[in-house]
C-alpha positions as semicolon CSV with decimal commas, in nm:
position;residue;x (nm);y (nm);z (nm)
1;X;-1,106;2,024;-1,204
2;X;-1,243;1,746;-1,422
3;X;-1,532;1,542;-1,330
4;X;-1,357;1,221;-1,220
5;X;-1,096;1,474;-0,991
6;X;-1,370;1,627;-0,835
7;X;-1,511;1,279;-0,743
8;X;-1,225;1,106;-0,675
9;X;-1,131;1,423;-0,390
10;X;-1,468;1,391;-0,201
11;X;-1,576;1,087;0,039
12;X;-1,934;0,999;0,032
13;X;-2,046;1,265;0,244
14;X;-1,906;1,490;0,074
15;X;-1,551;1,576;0,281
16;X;-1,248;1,627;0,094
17;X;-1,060;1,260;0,079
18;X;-0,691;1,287;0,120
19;X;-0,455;1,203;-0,165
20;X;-0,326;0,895;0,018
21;X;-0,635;0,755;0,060
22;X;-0,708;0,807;-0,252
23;X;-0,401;0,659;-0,378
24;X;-0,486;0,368;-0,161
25;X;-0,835;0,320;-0,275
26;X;-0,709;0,322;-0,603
27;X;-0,466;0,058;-0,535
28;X;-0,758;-0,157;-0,398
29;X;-0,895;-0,156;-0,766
30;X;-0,611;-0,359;-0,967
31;X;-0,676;-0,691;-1,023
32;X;-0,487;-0,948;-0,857
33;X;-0,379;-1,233;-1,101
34;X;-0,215;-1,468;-0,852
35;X;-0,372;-1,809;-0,742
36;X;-0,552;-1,729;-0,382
37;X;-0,360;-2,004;-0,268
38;X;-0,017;-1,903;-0,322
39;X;-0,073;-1,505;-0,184
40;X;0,049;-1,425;0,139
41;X;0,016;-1,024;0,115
42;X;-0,265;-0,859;-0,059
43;X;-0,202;-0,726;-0,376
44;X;-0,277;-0,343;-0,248
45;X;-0,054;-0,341;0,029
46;X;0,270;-0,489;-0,186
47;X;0,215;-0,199;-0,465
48;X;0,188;0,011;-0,149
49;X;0,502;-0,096;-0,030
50;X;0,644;-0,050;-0,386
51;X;0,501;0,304;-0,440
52;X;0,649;0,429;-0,079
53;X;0,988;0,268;-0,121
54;X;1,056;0,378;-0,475
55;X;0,911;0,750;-0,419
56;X;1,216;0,707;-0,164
57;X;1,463;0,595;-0,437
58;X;1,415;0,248;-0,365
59;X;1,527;0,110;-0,748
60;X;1,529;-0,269;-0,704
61;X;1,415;-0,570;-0,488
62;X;1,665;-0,566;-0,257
63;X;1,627;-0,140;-0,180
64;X;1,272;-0,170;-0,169
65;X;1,258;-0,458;0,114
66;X;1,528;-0,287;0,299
67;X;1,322;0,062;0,309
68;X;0,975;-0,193;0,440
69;X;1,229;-0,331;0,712
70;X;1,326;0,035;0,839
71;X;1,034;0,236;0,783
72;X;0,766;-0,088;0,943
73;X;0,617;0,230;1,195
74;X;0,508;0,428;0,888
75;X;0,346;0,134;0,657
76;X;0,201;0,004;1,000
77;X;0,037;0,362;1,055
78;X;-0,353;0,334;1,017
79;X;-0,339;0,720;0,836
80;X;-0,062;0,561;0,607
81;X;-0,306;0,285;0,520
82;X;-0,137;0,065;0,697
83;X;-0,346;-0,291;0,801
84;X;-0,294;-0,566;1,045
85;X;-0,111;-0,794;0,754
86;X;0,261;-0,595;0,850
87;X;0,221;-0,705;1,156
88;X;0,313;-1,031;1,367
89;X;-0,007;-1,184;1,260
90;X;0,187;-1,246;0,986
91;X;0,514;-1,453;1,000
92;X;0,695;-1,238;0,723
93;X;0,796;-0,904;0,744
94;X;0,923;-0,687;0,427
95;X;1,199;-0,853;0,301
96;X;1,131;-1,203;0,383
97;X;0,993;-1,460;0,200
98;X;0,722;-1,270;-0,048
């Protein structure tokens, strides 16, 4: 294992990090270009979405907010990184309005 694996699989204190979470933290590090103003999901949780729905064989738009719609439970699960903006503190769900 290569120096930046072997970090990447350990937490701070030293406990092996799941590859979600890593996957997730990772996420968390691409820049957003959109105008703060005009975002109503963060930037993380959309390529989240993306990443779920296509390892699923979600291949377009319309697939990919279909699979959000159905699978809500799992994106909403807090070991699936899921966070409070899937839920009905939000007016949109997947597939409406992004």
């Amino acid at each position: 294992m290569d120096g930046l694996s072997a970090a990447a699989a350990t937490d701070d204190d030293g406990f092996a990090r799941s590859r979600l979470r890593t996957l997730l933290d990772h996420l968390a590090d691409v820049r957003d270009p959109r105008e703060p103003a005009k975002v109503r999901y963060p930037l993380p949780e959309v390529l989240w979405l993306v990443v779920a729905a296509t390892i699923c064989d979600g291949d377009d738009y319309d697939a990919i907010a279909e699979w959000g719609e159905s699978h809500l439970a799992f994106l909403l699960s807090p070991s699936c990184g899921g966070s409070r903006h899937f839920t009905s503190a939000f007016p949109a769900r997947p597939g409406c309005a992004w």
